[in-house]
N, C-alpha and C positions, 0 to 999 in steps of 0.2 A: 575399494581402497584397502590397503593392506594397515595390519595393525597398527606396524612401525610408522608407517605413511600418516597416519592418524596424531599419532604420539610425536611424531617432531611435529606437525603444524598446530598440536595444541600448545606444545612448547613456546611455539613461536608467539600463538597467541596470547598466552600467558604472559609472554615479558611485554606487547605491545598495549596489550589492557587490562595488567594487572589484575586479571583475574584469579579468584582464590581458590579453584578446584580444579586440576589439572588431571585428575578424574572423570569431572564429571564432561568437563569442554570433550576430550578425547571420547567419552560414550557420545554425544551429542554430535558429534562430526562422525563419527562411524555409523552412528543411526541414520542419519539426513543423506547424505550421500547417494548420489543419483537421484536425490528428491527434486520437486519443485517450490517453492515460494514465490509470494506475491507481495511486492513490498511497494505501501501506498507512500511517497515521501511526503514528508507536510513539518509541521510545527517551524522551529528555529531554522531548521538545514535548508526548508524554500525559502523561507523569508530573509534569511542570508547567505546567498550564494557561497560566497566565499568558504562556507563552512562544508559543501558539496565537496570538495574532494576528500575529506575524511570519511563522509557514509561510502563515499565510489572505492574506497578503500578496505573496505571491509566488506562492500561486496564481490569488489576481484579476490579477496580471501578467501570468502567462503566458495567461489568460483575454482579455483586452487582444489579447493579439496570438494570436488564435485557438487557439489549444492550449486543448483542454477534458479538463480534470479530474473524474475521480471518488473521492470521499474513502473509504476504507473504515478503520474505527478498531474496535476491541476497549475495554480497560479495564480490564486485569488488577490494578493497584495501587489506583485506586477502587473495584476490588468486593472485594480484600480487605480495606481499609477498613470498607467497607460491611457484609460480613462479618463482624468482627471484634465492631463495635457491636451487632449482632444475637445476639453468642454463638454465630456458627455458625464450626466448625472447618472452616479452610483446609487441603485434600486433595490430592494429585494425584499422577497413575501416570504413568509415563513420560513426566511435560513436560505431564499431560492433565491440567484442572482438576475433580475430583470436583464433578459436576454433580446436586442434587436438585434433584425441583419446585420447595421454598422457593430454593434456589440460582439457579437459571434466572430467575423469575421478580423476582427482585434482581436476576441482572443487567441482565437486559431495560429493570431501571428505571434503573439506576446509566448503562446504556451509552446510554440516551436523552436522560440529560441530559446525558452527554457532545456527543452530535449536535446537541442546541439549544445550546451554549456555542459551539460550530464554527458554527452558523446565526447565532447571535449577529454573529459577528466579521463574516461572509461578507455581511448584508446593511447594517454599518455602510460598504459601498463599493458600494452602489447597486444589487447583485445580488441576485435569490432564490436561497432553498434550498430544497431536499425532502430530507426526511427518508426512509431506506430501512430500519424496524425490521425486527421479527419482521413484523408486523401486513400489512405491504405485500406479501408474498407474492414479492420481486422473488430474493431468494436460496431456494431450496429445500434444505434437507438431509434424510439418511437418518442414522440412531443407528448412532452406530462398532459396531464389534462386539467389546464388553468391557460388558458389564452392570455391572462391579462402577464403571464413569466415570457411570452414570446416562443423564442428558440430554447427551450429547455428541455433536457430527454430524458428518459429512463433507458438506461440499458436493455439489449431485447436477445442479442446474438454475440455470438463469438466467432471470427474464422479461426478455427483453433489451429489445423493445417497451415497458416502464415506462420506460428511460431513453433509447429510441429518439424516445420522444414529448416530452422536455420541450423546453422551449424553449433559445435561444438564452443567453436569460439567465439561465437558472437551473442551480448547480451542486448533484450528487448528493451524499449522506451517508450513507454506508450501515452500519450497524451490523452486529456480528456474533455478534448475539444472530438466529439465522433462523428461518423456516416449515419444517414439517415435508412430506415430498414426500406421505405417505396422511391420508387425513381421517382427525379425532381426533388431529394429530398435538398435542402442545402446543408445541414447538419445540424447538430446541436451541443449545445453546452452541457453537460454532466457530470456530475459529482465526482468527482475519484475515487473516494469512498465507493461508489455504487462502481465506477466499473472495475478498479480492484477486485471488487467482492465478486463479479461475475465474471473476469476473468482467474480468477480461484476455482471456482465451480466447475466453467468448464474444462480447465486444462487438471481436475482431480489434483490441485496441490497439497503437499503436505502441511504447509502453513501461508496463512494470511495474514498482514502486519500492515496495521494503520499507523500509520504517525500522527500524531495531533498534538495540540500546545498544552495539553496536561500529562500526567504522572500515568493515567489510568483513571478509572473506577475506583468511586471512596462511597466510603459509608457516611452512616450519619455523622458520624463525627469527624468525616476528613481523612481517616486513614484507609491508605490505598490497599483495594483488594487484590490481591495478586492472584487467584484462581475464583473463578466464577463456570456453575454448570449453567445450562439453558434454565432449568427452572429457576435456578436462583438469581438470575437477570430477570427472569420476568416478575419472579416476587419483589425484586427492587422495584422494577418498573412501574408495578405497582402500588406500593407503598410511596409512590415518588422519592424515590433516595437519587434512582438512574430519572435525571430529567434535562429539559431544555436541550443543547444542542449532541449532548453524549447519547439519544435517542437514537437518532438515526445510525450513527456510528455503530451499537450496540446490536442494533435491527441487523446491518447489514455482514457482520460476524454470524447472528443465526441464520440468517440467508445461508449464509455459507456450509458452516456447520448442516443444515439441514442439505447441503446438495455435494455434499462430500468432502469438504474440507475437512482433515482430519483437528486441527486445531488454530485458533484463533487471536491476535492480540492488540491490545491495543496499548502503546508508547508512546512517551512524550519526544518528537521530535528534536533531538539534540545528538551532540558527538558521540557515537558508537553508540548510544543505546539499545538500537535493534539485537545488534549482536551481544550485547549482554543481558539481553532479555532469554535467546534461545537457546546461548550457550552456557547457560548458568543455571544451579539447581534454585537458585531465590529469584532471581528475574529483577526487574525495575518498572514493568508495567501490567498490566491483567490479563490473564490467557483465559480463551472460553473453549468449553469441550463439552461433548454432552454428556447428557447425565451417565448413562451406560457405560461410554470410556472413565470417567470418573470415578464410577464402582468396579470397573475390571482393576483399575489403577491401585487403589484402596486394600482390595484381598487380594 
């Protein structure tokens, strides 16, 4: 993308999100470009739909000026819904959603229609979408190892060649309802978080972006840290500052980090804040980098 090219769509995005550095936005689109990102959706924007056409909007933006997107979303509040109208009791062990066939097989459906409402939005600006269910085979999992969670997986594979091949203008949507890695598997239910984070890994993206219903990472006293390296996640982690459910979130950033992601973050799920997280020198939620990058960054 050419400089000019750059400089009017920071323009542009300046007046639509009052953004204060039309410097820094214009470095940060000429940097990303032709990059890849993996954006987990979650906090407010899953839990009210209605708010989905503003992020889809801002990711046909960054689309615009070459930054390609992969959407990975769950659906934890519509399948307890869903659940709930079925008469089936809502489970879960350690943060894990108690997964039966009947269970799995709801959400499979619950989280599909989530994916067509995102296709929805995505192709009201001139774009396709592809849907990435259980059925596409493009995420693989293996069943955690707690029988008493049922249908629950951990991420194990990537078809990276499914999203190697689409085109230009079509953006991913990948549920995380997935296939299972042995024949006869039926599938399983998996975190988004975890397969976000592994598909980051394998497709070498530039950045990984979870949504979740807080700010980021805070210290002891509540204030949000806006850059953390690996060590200083695990000194939190240990001193428990980083505890309870911001764990595994946290874990699955240094997954990433550790298998080539160049950088990592986590945001509170709301209007635009992704993109004022990447395209802004202050941010609004915690990016994780390794230590290494952090001292080339520094001198």
């Amino acid at each position: 993308m050419s400089k000019l090219v750059s400089i009017k769509t920071a323009r542009k995005l300046l007046k639509e999100h009052n953004l204060s550095e039309l410097r820094a936005a214009v470095n940060y689109i000429t940097a990303f470009s032709g990059k890849r990102f993996v954006l987990k959706i979650g906090g407010s924007v899953l839990n009210d739909l209605s708010l989905l056409p503003l992020l889809v909007k801002d990711v046909i933006f960054l689309k615009k000026v070459g930054i390609n997107i992969v959407l990975v979303h769950g659906g934890s509040r519509q399948l307890n819904q869903a659940m709930k109208e079925k008469n089936l009791q809502v489970q879960s062990i350690r943060g894990l959603r108690v997964t039966s066939a009947e269970v799995l097989e709801l959400a499979a459906k619950v989280f599909e229609s989530i994916s067509f409402v995102v296709k929805t939005e995505i192709q009201k600006h001139g774009y396709q979408c592809v849907i990435f269910g259980r059925e596409s085979g493009l995420v693989k999992s293996g069943q955690i190892d707690d029988l008493e969670l049922g249908f629950v997986g951990i991420p194990q594979a990537v078809e990276v060649s499914l999203l190697n091949a689409l085109s230009d203008n079509v953006i991913p949507v990948v549920s995380s309802v997935t296939s299972g890695t042995k024949a006869g598997d039926i599938g399983f239910n998996v975190n988004a978080d975890d397969v976000a984070g592994i598909i980051a890994s394998k497709i070498g993206a530039e950045k990984l972006i979870l949504m979740t219903d807080v700010d980021g990472v805070l210290d002891e006293n509540g204030t949000l840290l806006s850059s953390l390296t690996v060590s200083q996640v695990e000194e939190l982690v240990e001193k428990k500052v980083i505890h309870g459910g911001m764990i595994p979130k946290v874990q699955t950033c240094l997954n990433a980090l550790k298998n080539g992601v160049k950088k990592c973050h986590i945001v509170k799920g709301s209007t635009h804040s992704f993109i004022d997280e990447i395209l802004t020198d202050q941010g609004v939620g915690t990016e994780f980098m390794k230590d290494e990058f952090a001292k080339e960054a520094f001198n």
